[in-house]
C-alpha positions in Angstrom: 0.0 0.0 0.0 1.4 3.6 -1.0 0.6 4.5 2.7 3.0 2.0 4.3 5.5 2.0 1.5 5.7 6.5 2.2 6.2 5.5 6.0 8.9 3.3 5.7 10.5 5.6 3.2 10.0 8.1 5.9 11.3 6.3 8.7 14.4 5.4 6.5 15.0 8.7 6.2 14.6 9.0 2.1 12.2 11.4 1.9 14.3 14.3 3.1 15.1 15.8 -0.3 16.5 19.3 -1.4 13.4 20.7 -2.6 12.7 21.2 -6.5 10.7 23.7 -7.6 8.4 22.0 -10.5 5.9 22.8 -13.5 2.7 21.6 -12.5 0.8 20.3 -15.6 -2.8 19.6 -13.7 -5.1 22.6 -12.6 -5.3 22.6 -8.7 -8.5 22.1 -7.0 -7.7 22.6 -3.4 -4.6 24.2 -1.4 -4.4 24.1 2.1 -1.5 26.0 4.3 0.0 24.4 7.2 -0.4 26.0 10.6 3.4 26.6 10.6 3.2 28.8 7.4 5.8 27.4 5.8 4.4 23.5 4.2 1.4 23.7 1.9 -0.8 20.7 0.5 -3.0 21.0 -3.3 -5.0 19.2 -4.8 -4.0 18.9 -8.6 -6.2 17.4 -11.3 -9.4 15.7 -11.1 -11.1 12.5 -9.9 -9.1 9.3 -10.0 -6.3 11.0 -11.6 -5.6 13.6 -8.8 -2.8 13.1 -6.5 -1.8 15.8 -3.5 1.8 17.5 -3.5 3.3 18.2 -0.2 5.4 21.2 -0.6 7.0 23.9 1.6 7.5 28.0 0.5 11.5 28.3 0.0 13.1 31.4 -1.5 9.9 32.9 -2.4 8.8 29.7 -4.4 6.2 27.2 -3.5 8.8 24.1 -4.0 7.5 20.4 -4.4 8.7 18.0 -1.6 6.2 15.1 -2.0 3.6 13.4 -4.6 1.2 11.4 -2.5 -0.9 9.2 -4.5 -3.5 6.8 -3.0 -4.7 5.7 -6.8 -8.5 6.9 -5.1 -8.3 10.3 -6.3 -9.2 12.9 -3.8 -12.1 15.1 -3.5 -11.5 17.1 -0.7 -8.8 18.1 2.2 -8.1 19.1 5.5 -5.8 19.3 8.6 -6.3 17.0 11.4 -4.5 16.8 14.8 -3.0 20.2 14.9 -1.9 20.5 11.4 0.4 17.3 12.4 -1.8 14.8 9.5 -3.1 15.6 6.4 -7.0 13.9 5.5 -8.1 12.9 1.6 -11.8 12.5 1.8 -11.6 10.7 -1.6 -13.7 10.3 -4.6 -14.9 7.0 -4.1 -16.1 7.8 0.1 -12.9 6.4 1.6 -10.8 8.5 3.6 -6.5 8.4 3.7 -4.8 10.0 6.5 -1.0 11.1 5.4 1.5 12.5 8.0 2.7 15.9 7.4 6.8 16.5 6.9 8.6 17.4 9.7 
């Protein structure tokens, strides 16, 4: 599952990139700021296709630190336990919980 495989990348300590500022090529539907001002989550594209970037504002930029994709496509997004978990009310009525980058 792309949840477990994200948390062991996590807790090997992979996902702790430079940041990369990218093109985005799919119109964004959602974008919520984290508490801490500084990591953002999006929405981009539509229905099963969507997936959510995890990103942080560096240099003036809005850089791209993540692509989570559940394959469920998600409608809608918020913030749960203090900003500390992101929530995917997908488009199919499940729900994914992601952890938020420390």
């Amino acid at each position: 599952r792309a949840e477990e495989a994200l948390n062991l990348l996590a807790k090997n300590g992979q996902l702790t990139k430079k940041p990369i500022t990218l093109p985005v090529d799919k119109p964004c539907q959602q974008l919520v700021m984290h508490p801490d001002g500084r990591h953002w989550f999006a929405i981009m594209g539509v229905g099963a296709n969507a997936v959510i970037l995890v990103g942080e504002i560096a240099d003036g930029k809005l850089a791209i630190l993540r692509t989570l994709d559940n394959e469920r496509g998600p409608a809608r997004m918020t913030l749960a336990n203090a900003g500390s978990e992101i929530v995917a009310v997908n488009c199919d009525g499940t729900v994914t919980t992601w952890g938020v980058p420390e």
